[in-house]
N, C-alpha and C positions, 0 to 999 in steps of 0.2 A: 583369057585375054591373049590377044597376038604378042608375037615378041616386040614389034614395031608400035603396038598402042601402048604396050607397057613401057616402053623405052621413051615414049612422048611424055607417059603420065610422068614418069620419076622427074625429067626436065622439068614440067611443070611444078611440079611437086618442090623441089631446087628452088625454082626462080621464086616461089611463094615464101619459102621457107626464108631466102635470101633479103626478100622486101621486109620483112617481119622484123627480122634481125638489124636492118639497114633501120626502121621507123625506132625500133627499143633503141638502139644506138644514139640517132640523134635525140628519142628523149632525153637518154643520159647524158649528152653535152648540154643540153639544153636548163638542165637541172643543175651540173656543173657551172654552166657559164653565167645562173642569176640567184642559185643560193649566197654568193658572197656580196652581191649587192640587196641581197633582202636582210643579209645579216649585219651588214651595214648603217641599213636603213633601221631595223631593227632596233639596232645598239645609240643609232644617233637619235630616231625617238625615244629610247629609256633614257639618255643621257640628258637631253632637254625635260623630261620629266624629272630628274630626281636636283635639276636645278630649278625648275620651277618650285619643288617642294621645299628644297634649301631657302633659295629668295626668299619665299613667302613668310617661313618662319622667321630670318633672320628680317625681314622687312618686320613684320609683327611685332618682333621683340623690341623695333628702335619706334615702332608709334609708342608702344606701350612704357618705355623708357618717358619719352615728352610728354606722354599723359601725366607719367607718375612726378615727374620736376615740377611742372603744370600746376598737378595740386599739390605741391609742397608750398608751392611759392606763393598757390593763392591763399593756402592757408596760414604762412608767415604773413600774409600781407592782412587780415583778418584780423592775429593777435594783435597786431603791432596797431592797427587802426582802432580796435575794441580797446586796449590799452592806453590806448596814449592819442586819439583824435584831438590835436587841437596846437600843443608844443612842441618843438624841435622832438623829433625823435634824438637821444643821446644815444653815441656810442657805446656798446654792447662787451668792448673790451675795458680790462685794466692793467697794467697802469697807461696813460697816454707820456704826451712828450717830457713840458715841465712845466716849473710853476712859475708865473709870472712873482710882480711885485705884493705878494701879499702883505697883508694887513699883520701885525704879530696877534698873537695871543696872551690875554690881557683880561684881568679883572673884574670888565669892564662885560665879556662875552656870557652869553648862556653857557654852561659847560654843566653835560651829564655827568655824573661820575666823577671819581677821582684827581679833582683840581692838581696834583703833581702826578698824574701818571706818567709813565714815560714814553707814553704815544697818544697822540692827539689825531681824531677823523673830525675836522675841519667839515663842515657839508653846507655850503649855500644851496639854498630850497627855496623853491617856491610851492606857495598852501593850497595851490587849486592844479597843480602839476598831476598829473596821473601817475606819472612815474617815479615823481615821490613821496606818492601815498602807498605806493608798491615798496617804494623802498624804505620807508620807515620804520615799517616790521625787521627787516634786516640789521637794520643800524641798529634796533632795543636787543635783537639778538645778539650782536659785536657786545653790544656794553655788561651783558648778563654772561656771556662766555667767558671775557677777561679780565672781567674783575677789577682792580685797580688797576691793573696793566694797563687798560685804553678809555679815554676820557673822549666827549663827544662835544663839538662843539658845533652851535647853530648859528649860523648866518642867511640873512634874509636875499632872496634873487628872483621878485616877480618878474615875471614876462610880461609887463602889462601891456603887450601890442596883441600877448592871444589871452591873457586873463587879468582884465581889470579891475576886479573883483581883488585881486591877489595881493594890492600892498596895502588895504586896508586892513583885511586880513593881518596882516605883519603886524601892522597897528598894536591890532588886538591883541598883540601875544604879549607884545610890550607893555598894554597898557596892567595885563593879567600880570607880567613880571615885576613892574612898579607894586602893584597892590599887595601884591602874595609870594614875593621875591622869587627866585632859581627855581623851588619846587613849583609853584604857580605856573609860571611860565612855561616847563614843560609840559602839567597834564592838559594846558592848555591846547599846546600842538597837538598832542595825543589826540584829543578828544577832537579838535577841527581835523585830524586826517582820518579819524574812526567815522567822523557822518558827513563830511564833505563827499558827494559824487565826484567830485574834481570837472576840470575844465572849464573852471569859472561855474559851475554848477548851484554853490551853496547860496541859499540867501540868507541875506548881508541880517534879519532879524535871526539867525540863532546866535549871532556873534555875542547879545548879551546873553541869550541862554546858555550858553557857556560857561559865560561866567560863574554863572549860575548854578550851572549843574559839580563846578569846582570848590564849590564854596565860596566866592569871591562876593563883594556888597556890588549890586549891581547896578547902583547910583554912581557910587561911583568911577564903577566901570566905564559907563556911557559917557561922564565927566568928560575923562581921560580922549577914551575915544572919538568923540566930538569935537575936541581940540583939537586933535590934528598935531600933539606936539609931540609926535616921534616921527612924522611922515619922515625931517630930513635925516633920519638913522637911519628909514627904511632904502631911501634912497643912497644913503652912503655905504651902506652893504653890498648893493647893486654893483655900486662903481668897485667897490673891493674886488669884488667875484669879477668882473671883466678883466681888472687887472692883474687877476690874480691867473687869466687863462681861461675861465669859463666860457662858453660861448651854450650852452643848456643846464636846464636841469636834471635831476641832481647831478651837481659839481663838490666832488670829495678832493678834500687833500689830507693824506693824511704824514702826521709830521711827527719824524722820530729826532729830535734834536737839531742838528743843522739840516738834514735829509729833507724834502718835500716832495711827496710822490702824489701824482695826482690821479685821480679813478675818476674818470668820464662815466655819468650813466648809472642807474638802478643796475648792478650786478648784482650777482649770487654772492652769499656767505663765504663759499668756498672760495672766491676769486680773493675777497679781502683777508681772507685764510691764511693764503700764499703769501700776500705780500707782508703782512704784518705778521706773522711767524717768525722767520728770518729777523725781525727788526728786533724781536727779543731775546736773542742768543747772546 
C-alpha cells in the first residue's frame, strides 16, 4: 500500500472508530438519563401494589367483622324470640333501681321455705310467661342452696293483654292452695310450669288435671275454680307488683329486713348469688 492510501485508510479508520465510540456514548446517557425514571416507575408500581394487597386485606377483615356482629345479633334475636315470643322481654341485669310501695309480707302469702328466714325473693310471675318458666328452675335452685337462710315468696302478675289465659291460671293455684294449703299450692305451680308451653299456650282442661295429678278431689277443685272467687286476689297481686315497680315478668324483689333490692328478669343463679351473699354477712 502507498504511504498516501495508508495515511487515508488510518483517517478513515479514526473517523469510524470515532462514530462508534460517539453512538456507545450516547447509549450510556441514554441509559443514564431513563433508568431513574424506570426505577421510579418501578417502585411507584410496587408501591400501589403492596397497598392494594394491604387494602384488600384490611377491607376483608372489616366485611368479615359485620358479618360476624351480623350473626351474633341475629342469633341474640332468635333466642330471645324462641324464648320469650309474646311478653315484654325483662331486663337481663340485676339489681335495677328500687322498690316502689310494696305490699309487706304476711301470713297471708304463698312462702317456700323457711317462714322466718332472714331473706325473702318476693317474685311476681305470670304462669303462661316464658320467662318464668325459665326462671322457675332457678328460684327451686335459690331455695335448695340456702336452706333456711332464704324463703320464697309468690305473688300473681298476668299480663293478660298478651296472656289471657294467665289469671285463671292464678285462680288455679289458689283454688289448689285453699284445698291442700302451702304444700298444695306450690306443686301446683310446679307442675303448670313443668307442662305449660307458655305464651298463653296451655289449655285451660289440664287445669283440673292438675289437680289431679296432686292429689287434690277434683270436684272440688272445679267448685272453687268456677266461682271465680279469687279472681280479685289475682288482680290485687297485679296492682301490688305495679306498685311495687314492676313493669314485666318475672319481677323479684328480694328483701333482707328494711333493704329491698329488686332483680328485673329471669337472670342466672350467679347474678342472685352476688346479691344475696353479702346480705348474709
Amino acid at each position: 500500500m502507498r504511504r498516501k492510501d495508508r495515511s487515508f485508510y488510518i483517517i478513515i479508520s479514526l473517523i469510524s472508530k470515532y462514530k462508534n465510540m460517539d453512538h456507545e456514548s450516547t447509549n450510556n446517557h441514554f441509559l443514564i438519563r431513563i433508568s431513574p425514571k424506570i426505577g421510579f416507575l418501578l417502585g411507584l408500581g410496587g408501591a400501589v401494589v403492596i397497598m392494594f394487597i394491604i387494602g384488600f386485606f384490611v377491607l376483608l377483615g372489616i366485611v368479615l367483622k359485620q358479618e360476624n356482629n351480623g350473626l351474633s345479633t341475629r342469633q341474640s334475636s332468635t333466642n330471645v324470640s324462641g324464648a320469650a315470643a309474646g311478653p315484654i322481654a325483662p331486663a337481663q341485669t340485676a339489681p335495677t333501681a328500687r322498690v316502689g310501695a310494696m305490699a309487706p309480707i304476711t301470713d297471708q302469702d304463698w312462702i317456700r321455705g323457711n317462714r322466718n328466714a332472714k331473706i325473702s325473693i318476693v317474685e311476681y310471675s305470670d304462669l303462661e310467661c316464658p320467662f318464668c318458666k325459665r326462671h322457675h328452675p332457678t328460684m327451686q335452685k335459690l331455695i335448695a342452696e340456702y336452706g333456711d337462710q332464704v324463703n320464697w315468696v309468690y305473688r300473681h302478675f298476668p299480663l293478660t293483654s298478651l296472656h289471657p289465659k294467665a289469671p285463671k291460671e292464678a285462680e288455679a293455684t289458689e283454688c289448689a292452695g285453699e284445698q291442700g294449703s302451702n304444700d298444695a299450692f306450690w306443686k301446683y305451680v310446679d307442675r303448670l310450669f313443668e307442662i305449660t308451653p307458655a305464651n298463653n299456650g296451655l289449655d285451660p282442661a289440664e287445669l283440673p288435671k292438675i289437680a289431679e295429678y296432686i292429689g287434690l278431689n277434683k270436684t272440688k277443685f272445679d267448685e272453687c275454680l268456677n266461682s271465680g272467687k279469687y279472681a280479685a286476689k289475682v288482680q290485687a297481686h297485679a296492682q301490688d307488683a305495679v306498685a311495687a315497680g314492676g313493669t314485666g315478668t318475672p319481677y323479684n324483689v328480694i328483701v333482707a329486713g328494711d333493704q329491698k333490692i329488686p332483680v328485673n328478669g329471669a337472670v342466672p343463679f350467679e347474678q342472685f348469688k352476688a346479691v344475696i351473699d353479702p346480705l348474709l354477712k
